[in-house]
Each structure stands twice: as C-alpha cells, then as structure tokens.
N, C-alpha and C positions, 0 to 999 in steps of 0.2 A: 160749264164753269170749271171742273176740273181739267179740261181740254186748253182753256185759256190761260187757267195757273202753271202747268205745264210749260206751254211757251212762253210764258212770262220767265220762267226761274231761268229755261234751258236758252233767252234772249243774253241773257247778264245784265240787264241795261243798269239794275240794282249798282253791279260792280262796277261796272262803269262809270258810273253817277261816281261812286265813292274815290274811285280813282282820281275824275279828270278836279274833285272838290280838294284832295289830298295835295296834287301836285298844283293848282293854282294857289292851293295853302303857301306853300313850298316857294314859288318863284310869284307869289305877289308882291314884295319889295322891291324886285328885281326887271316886273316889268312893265310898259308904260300904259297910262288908263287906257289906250284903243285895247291891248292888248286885254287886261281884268275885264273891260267890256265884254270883249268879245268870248273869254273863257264864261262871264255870267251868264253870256245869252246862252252858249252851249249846255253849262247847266241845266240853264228853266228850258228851256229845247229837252231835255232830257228830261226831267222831272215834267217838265208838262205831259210827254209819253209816256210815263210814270201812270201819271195822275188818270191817263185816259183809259190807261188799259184798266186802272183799279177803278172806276165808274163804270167800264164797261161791268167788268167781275162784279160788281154791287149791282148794276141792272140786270145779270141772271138770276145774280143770285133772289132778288125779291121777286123775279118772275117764277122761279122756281116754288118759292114759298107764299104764292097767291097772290091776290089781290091786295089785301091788306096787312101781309105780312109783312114784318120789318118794320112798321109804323113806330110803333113803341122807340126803336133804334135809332132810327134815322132821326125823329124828332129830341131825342137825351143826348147823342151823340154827334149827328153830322150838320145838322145845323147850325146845334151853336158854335162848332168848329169852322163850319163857312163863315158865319157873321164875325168870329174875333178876326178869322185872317184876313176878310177883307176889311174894318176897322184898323189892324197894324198897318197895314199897307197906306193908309190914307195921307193925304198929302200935309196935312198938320204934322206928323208924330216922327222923329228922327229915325234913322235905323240903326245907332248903336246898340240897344238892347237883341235887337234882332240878332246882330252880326256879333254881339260878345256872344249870345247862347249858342248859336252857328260854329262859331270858332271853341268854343266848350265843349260841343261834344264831336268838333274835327278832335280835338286834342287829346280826348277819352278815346275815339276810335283807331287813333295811330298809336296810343299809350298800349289798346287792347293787341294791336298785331306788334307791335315790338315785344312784348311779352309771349304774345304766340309765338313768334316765331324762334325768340331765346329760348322758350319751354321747348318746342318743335327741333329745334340743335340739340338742345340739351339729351332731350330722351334717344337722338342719332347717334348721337358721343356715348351714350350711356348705353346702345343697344351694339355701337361697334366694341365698346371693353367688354360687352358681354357677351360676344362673339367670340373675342379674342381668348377670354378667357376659357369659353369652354372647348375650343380649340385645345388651351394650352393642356384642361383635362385631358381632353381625350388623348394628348400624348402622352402626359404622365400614367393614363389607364393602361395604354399601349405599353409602354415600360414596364411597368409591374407584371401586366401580362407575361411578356419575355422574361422577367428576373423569374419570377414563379417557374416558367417554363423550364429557364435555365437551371434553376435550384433543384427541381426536380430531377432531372435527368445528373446534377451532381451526389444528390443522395444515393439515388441508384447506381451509379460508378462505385460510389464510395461505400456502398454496402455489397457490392459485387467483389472489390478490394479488401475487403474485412472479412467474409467469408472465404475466399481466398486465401488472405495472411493465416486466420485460424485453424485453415486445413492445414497450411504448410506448416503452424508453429507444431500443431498435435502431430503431426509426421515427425516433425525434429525430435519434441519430446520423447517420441515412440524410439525416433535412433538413437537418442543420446541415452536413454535406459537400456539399448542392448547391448551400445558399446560401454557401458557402465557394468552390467552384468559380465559382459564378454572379460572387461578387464578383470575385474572381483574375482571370476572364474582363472584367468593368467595369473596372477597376483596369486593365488591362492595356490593354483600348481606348481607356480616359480618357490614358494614358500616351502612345501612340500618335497620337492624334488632338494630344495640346499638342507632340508634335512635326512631325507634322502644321501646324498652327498655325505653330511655328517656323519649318519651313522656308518655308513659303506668306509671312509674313514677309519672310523673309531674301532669298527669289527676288523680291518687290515692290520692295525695296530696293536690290536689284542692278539691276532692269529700272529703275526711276527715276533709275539711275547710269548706265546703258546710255544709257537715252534721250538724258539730259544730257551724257556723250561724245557720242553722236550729233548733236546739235545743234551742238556747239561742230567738229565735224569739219565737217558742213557748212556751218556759215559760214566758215570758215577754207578748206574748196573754192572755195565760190564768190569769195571775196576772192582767191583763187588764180589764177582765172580772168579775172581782168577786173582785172591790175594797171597802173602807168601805165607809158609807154615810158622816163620818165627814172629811174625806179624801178626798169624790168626792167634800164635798160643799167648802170646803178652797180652794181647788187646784182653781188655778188662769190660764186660757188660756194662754198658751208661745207661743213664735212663731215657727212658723215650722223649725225644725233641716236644716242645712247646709249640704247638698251634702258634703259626701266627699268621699273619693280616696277606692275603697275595693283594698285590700291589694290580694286578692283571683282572681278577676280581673283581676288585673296588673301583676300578675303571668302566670296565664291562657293568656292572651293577649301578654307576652314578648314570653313565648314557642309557641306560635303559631307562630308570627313574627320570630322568631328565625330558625325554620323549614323553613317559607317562605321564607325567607332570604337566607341562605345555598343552600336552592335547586335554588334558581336567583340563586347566585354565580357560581354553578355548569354549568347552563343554558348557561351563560356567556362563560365558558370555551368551553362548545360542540357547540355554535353556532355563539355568535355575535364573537369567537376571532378566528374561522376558518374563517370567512367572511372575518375579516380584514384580514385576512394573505393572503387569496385568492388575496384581492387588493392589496396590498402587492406587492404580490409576479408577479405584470404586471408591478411594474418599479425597483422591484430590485431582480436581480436574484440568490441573496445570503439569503440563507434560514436562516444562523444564524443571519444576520443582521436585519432581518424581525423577528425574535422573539426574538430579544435584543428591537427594538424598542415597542412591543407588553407588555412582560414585563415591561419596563420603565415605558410605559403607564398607566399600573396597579399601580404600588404602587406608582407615582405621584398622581394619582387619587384619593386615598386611602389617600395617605398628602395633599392633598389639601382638599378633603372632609371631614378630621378630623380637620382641620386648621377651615374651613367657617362651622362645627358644633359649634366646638368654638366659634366663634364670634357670632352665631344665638343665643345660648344658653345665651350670657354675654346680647345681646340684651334683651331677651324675659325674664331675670332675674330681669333684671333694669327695664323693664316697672313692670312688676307684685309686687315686690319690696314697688312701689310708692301706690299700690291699694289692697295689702295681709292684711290680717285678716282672722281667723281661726286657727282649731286645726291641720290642716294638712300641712304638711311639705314644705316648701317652692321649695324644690327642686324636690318633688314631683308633685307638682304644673308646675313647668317647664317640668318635662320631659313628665308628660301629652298634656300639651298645645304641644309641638313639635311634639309627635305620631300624634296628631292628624288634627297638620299644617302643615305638610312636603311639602307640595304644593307649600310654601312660599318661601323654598330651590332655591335661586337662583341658578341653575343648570349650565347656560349658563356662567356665569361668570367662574364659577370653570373648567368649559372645556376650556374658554382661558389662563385661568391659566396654566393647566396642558400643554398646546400648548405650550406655552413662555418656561416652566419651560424643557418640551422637545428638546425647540428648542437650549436652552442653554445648555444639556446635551453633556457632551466632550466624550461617551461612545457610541453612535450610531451617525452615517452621513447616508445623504436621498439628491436625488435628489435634485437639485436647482429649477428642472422647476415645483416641486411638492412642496404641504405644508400636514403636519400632519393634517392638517382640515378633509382632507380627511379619518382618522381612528376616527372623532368625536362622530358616533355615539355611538361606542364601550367606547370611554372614558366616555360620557354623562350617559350611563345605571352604568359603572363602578363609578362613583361617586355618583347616586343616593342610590343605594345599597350599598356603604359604608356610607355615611351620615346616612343610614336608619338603618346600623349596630349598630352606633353609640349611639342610643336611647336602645340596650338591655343592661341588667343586666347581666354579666356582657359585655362590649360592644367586636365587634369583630372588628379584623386585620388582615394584611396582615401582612408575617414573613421577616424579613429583613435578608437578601442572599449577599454575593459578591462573585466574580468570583472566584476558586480557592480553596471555602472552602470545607471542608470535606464533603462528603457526607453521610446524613443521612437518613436510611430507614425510620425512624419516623417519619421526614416532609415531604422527597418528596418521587418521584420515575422516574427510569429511562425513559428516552425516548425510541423511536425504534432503533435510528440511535447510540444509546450511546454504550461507550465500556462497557460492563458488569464489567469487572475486574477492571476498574480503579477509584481510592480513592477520586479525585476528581472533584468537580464540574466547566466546561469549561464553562458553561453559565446558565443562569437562562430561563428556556421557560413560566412557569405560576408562583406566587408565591401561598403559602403553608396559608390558611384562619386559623386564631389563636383563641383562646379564653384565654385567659392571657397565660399558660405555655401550655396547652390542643392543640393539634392539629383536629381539625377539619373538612377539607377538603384537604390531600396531594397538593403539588406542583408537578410539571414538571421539570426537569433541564437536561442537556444533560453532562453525563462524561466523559471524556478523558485523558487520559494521558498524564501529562507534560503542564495540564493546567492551572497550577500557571503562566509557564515559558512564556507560549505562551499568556497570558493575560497580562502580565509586556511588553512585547516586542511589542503587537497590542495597549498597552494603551500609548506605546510612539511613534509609527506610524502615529494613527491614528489625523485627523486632518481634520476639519471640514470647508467645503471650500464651503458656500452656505449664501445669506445674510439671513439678516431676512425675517419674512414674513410679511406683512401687519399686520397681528395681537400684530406681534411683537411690532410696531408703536403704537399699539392705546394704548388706555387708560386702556384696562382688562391688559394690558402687565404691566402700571405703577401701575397698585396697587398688584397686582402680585410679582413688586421688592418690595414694601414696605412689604408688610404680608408679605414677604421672609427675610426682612431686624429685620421687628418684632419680629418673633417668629422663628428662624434657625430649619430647622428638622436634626432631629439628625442623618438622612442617609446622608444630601448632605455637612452638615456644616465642619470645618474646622478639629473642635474638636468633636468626637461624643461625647455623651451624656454618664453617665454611663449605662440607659437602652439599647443602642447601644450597648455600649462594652462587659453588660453580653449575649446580644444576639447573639454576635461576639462569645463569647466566650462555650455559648451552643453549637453553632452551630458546633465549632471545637470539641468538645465533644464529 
C-alpha cells in the first residue's frame, strides 16, 4: 500500500489533472466544442486513473485490515458517496450546479497559486535585500576594521611623537637654563669688571692728586729750608692753619663708600629679601602678593630715608651755621660731619614710618592676625643704606616703576617665572639702584601679558580689610602723617612731580 502511494505521488498524474483543468479553464471561450470535448475526455481519462489507483490503494488497504475491517467505513462513507455521484450524473438533472462548484473551486485553486507564488517572490525579493544587505555589513565591518587598525597605529606615531617632542623640549629647557646661567654669570662679571674700571679710574685720579700735593709740599719744603735772614727775623709766629676738607680725600672716601654701598644693596637682594619672602611666604601663600609687599617696602624705605636725610642734614646745617668760620665750604662741612655721624640716624623711627606708610598702601593686603613688623629687619638695613647713599656725590636711588610699564632691558631684568615675550611689566619684584640717569645695579619685575588690563581690574578689587596695627596708633605713626603732610613724595601724591612724570615717561621709552 505504501509501495502504491508512492507511485502514485512520484506519477504527478494529481498535477497534471490540475493543470490540463486550469488551462481548459483558460482557453474555453476560445475554443471550439470538438476541442472542450476532447480536453473533458482527457480529464475523466485522467481522473478515471485517478480513481483506479485510489480503489486499487482502498482494496489493500482493507485486505490489510482483515476481513471485515473497514466495514463500518466504506458503508458511512463510500457508498453513499457512490449512490449521490451516480444520482448527479443521471440524465434528468442539468450540470450547471456541477460545473458552478467545479469552476468554484478551479477559481480558489488558481486564487491559492497566485498568492503562493506572489508570497514565493516576495520572500526571493526579501531574501536578495537581505543578502545585499548583509553584504553591505560586512563591508562597513571591514572598514571599521581598518579605521581601528589605522587609528591605532596613528596613536602610536603620535605618542612616539610626543615623547620625542618632550625629550627635546626638557633638553632645550636644560640649554636655555645654562645659557641663562652662563649669561647671569657674563652680566655679572661685565658688572664687576666696569667697576673694576671705575675704581682703577678713581685710584689714578687720586694718585695724580697725590702726586700734585706731593710736589707743591715739596717745593714749599725746600723754599722752607733755605729762607732769607731778613725774612726769617720779620716773620712774626701765626697760628697753626685750620684743618680743612682734602678735596682728594673726600674723593677717595665717596668711591670707596660708594663700592660699599652697592655691594649692601646687592647683599640686600640675595639675603635679608629672600629671608623675608621665606617669612612671607608661612602666612600668605601668594607669591606675587609677597613680593608686591617686599618691593613697597624698598622704595618706602628709600622715601622715607631720603625724607629723615633731609631733615638731619637742615638740622646739622643750623647748628654748624651758628658756630662756622673758615675757608671751607659750609656744605662741605655738613656732609662731613654726617659721613661721619651716621650713628645719629634715627633708624627706628624711619622703620615705623615705613610700617604706617605700608600699612596705608591700597596696593598690597596681609593678614589681620599679622603686622609688617614682622619684615623690620629687612626694612631697618634697607633704610640705613639708603640714608647712607644719600651722603655720595652724586647720591643714590631707587628707580620709580608702576605696574604695566614697558619693559626695559636697561633697568631691569626678567624673573624666572616671567613670560619671555611679553612688553609689559605685571609687577615689580626688587627696584633698579640709580645714580641720576645711570643705572647701576638692574631691578627684578615679573612680565606678563595683558598686564596693564589685569592691574586696572586687581586695583579696583582689591580692598583692604585688616585694622591698624598698634603702631599705626602711636606716635612714630603721627609724625609719619605729618612729614607726609609736609613734603608729598612725588610716587604716592595726588599729582606727581615733574621728576615723576619724566621718569614715567623714560621708562615708557
């Protein structure tokens, strides 16, 4: 039986039947009754073979299942299915009903394959986009692959590159600090040596003043020696000549002071002003605010200690004044007497001067719980040595700076922390030791960029929120506003000075 089903499926005769019923569907309008005839005999030709093999398939199969198996079946099912078909068929009864149900389910079974077969496209069309598509993945996977690949080997260039530039930049940094050292080092001997120079000068000068005393002493000996006897007996006993001032001296004695001098100043700089900065720098941890106040310091120091040379000098004029007599020059007589009283220099005073006159300063703020007392000693040497300047020929200063000016290789020089490239000065770190227009020992100032802008904007900030200090209270403080009230300096006053404004305007220069 299943030998028989077999050939039966792998015959097609099924498909065929359905076919040859499809296309006489198709072209029965078109063709003439021999013709419909002749496709219906082929038909029932075909379904009669049909019909045989499936009686044959029904007679195994009942022989298969006994005697009287299938009874029950064949008698509910195939009989009364024989007696209606052979009843339709009888020669009474039309075959429209036949041939509508016939043509009803041609019509469902071609409705069934246009649809399969639209479904059957459709999923072909739907299986080539998703071919294509995954196609299209796998080159876009391909691609990332390579950009990945590529990226990589760009990071590694480019970190190959970087470690490279860093080696070279720390090598330059390494040269640029020794030819930086190396200059500091020239600069410093070229310094040295035009002093050097100077004094080698100053001592030829002196020995040619020597000599020339010399000479006029010995002819004046020998003219001593050999006078005439009416000459010796007239001459009448004088009294012994009046000391006075050697001009050769006071020469000799200013360029020596003047070396000493310089070199404090300098001393000043490499020690007592890194000490202060060190204390400093334990209660504020702003390195520019610490050498805004360090400066201030200096050149208050420096006005006030040219302020109280002033009034020493009007003093020690008026006494001598009342008791001068002689050929020697009155003012000469002063600046002797002070070389050689500087001891007298009220020091203490002028340090609380410079305290008040800082504490007043609307350019630096300090702790409340601290006082500038604490940077005294640095201002105490800073005022002795200016005062002590103030006795040479001609006398020395400190150069006056404000924030933002131009910067000049000729007075100062940059810090460490300074921008190389930039024109102007952000702050003042030492100030620049003068001798009238002559520069004598450079300043310190730190450059920056855009540091007019940022000094306009920090000088309307900033604001000073700390009271006075005791000192401020006492009495050095009140005579401090008075000799401030007296004689204005022409850095702090309202209006400067015209020495101010052309040294404003050098310095923009």
């Amino acid at each position: 039986m299943a030998e028989s089903l077999r050939r039966m499926i792998s015959n097609e005769t099924c498909r065929v039947l359905q076919e040859k019923l499809e296309r006489w569907y198709q072209d029965y309008h078109i063709n003439s009754c021999d013709q419909n005839l002749t496709r219906c005999c082929e038909i029932m030709e075909l379904n009669s073979m049909i019909q045989g093999q499936l009686f044959t398939i029904l007679n195994q199969t009942c022989q298969q299942g006994g005697q009287y198996a299938g009874m029950e079946v064949i008698k509910s099912r195939l009989l009364p299915w024989l007696g209606s078909c052979l009843c339709s068929y009888s020669p009474g009864r039309p075959l429209e009903a036949n041939s509508s149900r016939l043509q009803d389910s041609l019509e469902k079974d071609r409705t069934l394959r246009e649809l399969s077969t639209s479904q059957s496209h459709e999923i072909k069309q739907l299986e080539k986009e998703l071919n294509a598509t995954r196609l299209q993945l796998n080159l876009v996977k391909q691609d990332l692959a390579d950009t990945q690949l590529a990226l990589e080997d760009t990071k590694a260039k480019s970190a190959t590159t970087i470690l490279a530039a860093e080696d070279e930049i720390v090598q330059l940094k390494a040269d640029l600090k020794a030819s930086r050292t190396k200059e500091e080092c020239a600069l410093i001997n070229l310094e040295r040596l035009n002093e050097y120079e100077k004094q080698v000068l100053t001592l030829k000068d002196e020995i040619a003043v020597l000599a020339a005393q010399k000479s006029v002493l010995q002819s004046k000996l020998a003219r001593s020696r050999s006078p005439s006897p009416i000459s010796a007996r007239s001459r009448s006993p004088s009294p012994p000549p009046m000391k006075s001032f050697s001009s050769g001296r006071a020469r000799l004695s200013n360029a020596s002071r003047h070396a000493h001098l310089v070199e404090r100043f300098s001393d000043i700089y490499t020690q007592e002003r890194l000490d202060a900065q060190t204390l400093l720098r334990s209660y504020i941890d702003d390195l520019e605010i610490v050498q805004r106040i360090i400066y201030i310091a200096a050149v208050e120091s420096f006005q006030v200690a040219k302020r109280a040379f002033r009034q020493f000098k009007m003093r020690v004029r008026k006494t001598l004044s009342l008791s001068y007599s002689g050929s020697e020059s009155l003012e000469d007589m002063v600046m002797d007497y002070i070389i050689r009283q500087e001891d007298l220099y009220d020091v203490q005073s002028s340090v609380n001067d410079v305290i008040c006159a800082m504490n007043t300063n609307p350019q630096i703020s300090f702790p409340p719980e601290v006082d500038f007392i604490m940077i005294s000693s640095l201002i105490r040497e800073l005022c002795r040595v200016a005062f002590s300047m103030q006795t040479l020929d001609p006398p020395l200063d400190v150069s006056f700076g404000t924030d933002g000016e131009l910067f000049s290789e000729y007075k100062y020089r940059r810090s460490y922390d300074s921008e190389f490239t930039a024109p102007l000065v952000a702050y003042h770190v030492w100030p620049a030791l003068m001798e009238e227009d002559s520069v004598i020992v450079k300043g310190e100032v730190v450059t920056r960029r855009g540091a007019l802008w940022s000094h306009r904007s920090r000088s309307r900030s900033r604001c000073r929120s700390r009271s006075l200090s005791p000192l401020s209270r006492s009495a050095g403080y009140t005579r401090h506003l008075r000799s401030r009230n007296r004689s204005p300096s022409p850095l702090r006053s309202g209006s400067p000075s015209k020495w101010a404004y052309s040294e404003l305007r050098r310095s923009w220069l």
